[in-house]
N, C-alpha and C positions, 0 to 999 in steps of 0.2 A: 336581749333585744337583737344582739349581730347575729345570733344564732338562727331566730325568726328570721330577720331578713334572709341570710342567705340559702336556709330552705325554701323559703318564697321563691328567691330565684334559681334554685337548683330543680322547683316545682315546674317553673317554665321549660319547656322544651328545645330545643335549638331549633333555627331556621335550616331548613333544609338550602342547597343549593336551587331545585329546581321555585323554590318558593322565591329566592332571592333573585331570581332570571324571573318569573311573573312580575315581579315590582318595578326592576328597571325598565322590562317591557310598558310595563303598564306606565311608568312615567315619562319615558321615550311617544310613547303613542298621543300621551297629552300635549307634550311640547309637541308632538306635530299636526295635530289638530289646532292647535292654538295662534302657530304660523301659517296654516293653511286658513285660519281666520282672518288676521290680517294680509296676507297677502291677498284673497278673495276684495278684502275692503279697497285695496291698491290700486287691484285690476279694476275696478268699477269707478274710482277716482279716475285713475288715470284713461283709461275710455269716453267718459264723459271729457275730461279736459283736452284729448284731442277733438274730439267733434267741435269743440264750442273754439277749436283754434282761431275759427275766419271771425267769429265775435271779436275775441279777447284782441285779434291784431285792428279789425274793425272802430271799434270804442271803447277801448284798454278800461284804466278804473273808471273814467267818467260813465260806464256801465253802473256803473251803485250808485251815483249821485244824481243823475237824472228821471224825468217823469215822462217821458214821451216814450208811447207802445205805437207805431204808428207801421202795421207789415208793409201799407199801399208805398209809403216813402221810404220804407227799411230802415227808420231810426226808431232802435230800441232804448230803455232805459227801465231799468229794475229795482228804481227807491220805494213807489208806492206799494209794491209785493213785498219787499223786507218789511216794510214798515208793517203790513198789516198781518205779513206772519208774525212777527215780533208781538205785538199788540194783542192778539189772539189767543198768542200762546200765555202771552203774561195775565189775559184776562182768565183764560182757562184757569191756570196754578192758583192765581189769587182765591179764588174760590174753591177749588178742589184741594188743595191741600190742610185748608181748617176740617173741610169734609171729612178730609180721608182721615187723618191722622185721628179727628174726633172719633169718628165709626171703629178706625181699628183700636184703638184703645177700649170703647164699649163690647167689643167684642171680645175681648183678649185679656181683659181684667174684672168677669166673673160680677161685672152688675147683673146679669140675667143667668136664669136657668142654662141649664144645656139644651132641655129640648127644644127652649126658642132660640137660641143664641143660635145653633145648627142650622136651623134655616134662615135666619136672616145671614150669614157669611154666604150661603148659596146661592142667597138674591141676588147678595152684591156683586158677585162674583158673575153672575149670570151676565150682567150688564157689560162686561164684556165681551161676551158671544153674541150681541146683537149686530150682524152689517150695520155698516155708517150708513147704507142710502134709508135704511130704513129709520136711521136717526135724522136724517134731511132730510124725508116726508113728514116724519110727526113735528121736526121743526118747524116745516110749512107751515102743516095745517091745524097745531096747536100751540106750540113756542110763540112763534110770531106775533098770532093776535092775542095771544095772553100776555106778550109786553108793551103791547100798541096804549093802555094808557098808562103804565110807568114812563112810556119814553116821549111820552107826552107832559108828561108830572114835569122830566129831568127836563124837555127842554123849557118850556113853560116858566120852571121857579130856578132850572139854575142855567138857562142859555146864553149867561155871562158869562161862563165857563168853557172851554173852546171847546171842550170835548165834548160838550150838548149843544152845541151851537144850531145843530141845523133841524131840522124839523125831522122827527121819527116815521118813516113810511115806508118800512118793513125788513126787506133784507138791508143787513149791515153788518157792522162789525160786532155789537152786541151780543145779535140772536147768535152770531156763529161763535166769541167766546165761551157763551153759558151751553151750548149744545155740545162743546168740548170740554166743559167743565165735566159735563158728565158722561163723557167718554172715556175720559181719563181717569175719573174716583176709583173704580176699580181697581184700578195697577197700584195708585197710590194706598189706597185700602189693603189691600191682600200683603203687600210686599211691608207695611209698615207692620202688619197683624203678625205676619211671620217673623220679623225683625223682635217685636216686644213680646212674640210666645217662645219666642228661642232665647230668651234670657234665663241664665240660672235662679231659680224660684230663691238662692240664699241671698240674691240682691235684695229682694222685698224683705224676707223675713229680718236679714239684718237691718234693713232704714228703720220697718216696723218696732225692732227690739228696741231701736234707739231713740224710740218715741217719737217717729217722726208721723205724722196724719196721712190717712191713704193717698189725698192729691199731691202732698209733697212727695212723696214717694215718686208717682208716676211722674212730675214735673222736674225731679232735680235728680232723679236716680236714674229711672228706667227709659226716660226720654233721651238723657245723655248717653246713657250706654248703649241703646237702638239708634241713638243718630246717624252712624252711615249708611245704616240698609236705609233707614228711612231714604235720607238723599237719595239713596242709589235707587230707589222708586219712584220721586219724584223726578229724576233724570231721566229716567224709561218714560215717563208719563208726558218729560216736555219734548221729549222725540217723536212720541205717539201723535202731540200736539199740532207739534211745527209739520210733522209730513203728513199730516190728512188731511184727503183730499174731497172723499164722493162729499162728506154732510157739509165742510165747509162752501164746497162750489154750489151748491144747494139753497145755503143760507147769507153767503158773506154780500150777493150781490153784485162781484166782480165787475167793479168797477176800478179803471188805473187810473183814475184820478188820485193825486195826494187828498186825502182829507184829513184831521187826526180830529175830527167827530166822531165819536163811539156811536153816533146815531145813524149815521151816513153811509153806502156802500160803500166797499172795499173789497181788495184782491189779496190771498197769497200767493207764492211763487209756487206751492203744489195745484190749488187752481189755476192757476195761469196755465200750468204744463196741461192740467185734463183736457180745458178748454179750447186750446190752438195746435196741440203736439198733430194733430192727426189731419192737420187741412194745412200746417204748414210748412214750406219749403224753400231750400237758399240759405239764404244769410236767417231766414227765421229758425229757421232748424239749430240752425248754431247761435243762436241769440238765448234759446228757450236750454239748448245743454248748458250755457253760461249760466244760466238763470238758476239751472238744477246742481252747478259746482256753486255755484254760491251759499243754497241752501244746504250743501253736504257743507262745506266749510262755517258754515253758523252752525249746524248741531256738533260739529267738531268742534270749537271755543265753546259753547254751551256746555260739553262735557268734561273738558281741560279744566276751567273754571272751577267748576264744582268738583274736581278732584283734588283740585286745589284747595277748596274751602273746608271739605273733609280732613284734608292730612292737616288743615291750622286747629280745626276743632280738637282733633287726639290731640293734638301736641297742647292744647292751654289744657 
């Protein structure tokens, strides 16, 4: 046996020096693309945080907790927009992630042929090459009155509930969660697909040896061991979420009133920035880049979070 092994290794070749200058080069080039990543993110932080100076000395944090957008008297206030990007986003995920994760599992664990299973990951995937404005016109003019009587139904039999409180009468918060639900299935789709076809096939075979049933398998095996990519897809998917902009200004309604009616219109702080960046000026200019560090700083804790929930996952 030591015999084999060291012919095995006497079988490999040595590195040459100029191969051993390709590697370092090659990992020097990495590290400096990867600080030229971050540092790129810095400069665009810190750019915006100067513009939004005359805000930030203007109306410090009482900027997040109030509800007045008023440019005529120049008092801004940017709760109604977190709330409705929050709200948005959370309605999106809710729904897109049983989606995605379902689809990429049927895809990627051999319930179908090849030759359909091939083209439905091409559908799916297509739906990511669609423009959003084009997702905000079919939201118009089919989304909308295809939920005009569920959001009748909800407020109707559950308008006890604050979140159907108000009467359903088109754009809202609703139509532009579910229009981002399926903006986003995609990213979460492909990235989970890729996460569970890149596991080693002796995962399965061993659950299977050990008599365990095909869905325990994908539930207690393969779903734990794709767990990060998964998250790290649906992280893509709630950035994707929180900064778009054409279908939600399209559909949300854009209204800065607080309401927390899922019925009701509503604003995010990416609509906000479409709809006023280009008519306004002064102190609104620097009200609307506070508005835009705000939303870098929430997909920033959005993504801390979840890298945090990742490394507790490996670790139980």
């Amino acid at each position: 046996m030591t015999t084999q092994v060291t012919n095995a290794q006497d079988a490999v070749p040595p590195r040459s020096q100029t191969e051993k200058s390709l590697d370092r080069g090659f990992v020097w080039l990495t590290r400096i693309l990867a600080l030229a990543v971050a540092g790129l993110l810095i400069f665009i932080a810190v750019e915006v945080g100067l513009e939004a100076v005359p805000a930030i000395r203007e109306f410090g944090l009482g900027f997040l907790t109030t509800s007045a957008w008023n440019p005529v008297e120049d008092t801004y206030g940017v709760l109604p927009m977190i709330y409705g990007t929050l709200v948005s986003s959370a309605i999106g995920l809710l729904l897109a992630i049983p989606l995605g994760i379902g689809t990429a599992l049927f895809l990627s664990e051999d319930f179908l042929p090849r030759f359909v299973r091939t083209p439905l990951v091409f559908l799916v995937e297509l739906l990511a090459a669609i423009p959003s404005v084009v997702y905000g016109l079919w939201g118009i003019f089919v989304l909308i009155p295809l939920l005009k009587p569920i959001g009748a139904w909800l407020h109707n039999n559950l308008g006890w509930i604050p979140l159907f409180r108000t009467p359903y009468i088109g754009p809202g918060m609703l139509p532009a969660g579910i229009i981002l639900t399926i903006m986003i299935l995609p990213i979460i789709t492909a990235i989970s697909r890729d996460s569970l076809a890149s596991l080693p096939p002796e995962l399965r075979q061993a659950s299977l040896g050990l008599g365990a049933t095909r869905w325990v398998t994908i539930f207690r095996v393969l779903i734990p061991a794709a767990f990060s990519g998964i998250v790290g897809g649906i992280m893509l998917a709630l950035g994707r979420a929180m900064g778009e902009t054409m279908a939600v200004t399209m559909l949300i309604g854009n209204s800065n009133d607080l309401n927390i009616s899922l019925l009701a219109p509503a604003n995010t702080i990416a609509s906000l920035l479409a709809n006023q960046f280009a008519e306004a000026s002064g102190l609104q200019v620097a009200s609307l880049m506070y508005a835009g560090l705000v939303l870098f700083a929430l997909t920033l804790i959005v993504n801390i979070l979840a890298e945090l929930i990742v490394r507790k996952v490996k670790k139980f």
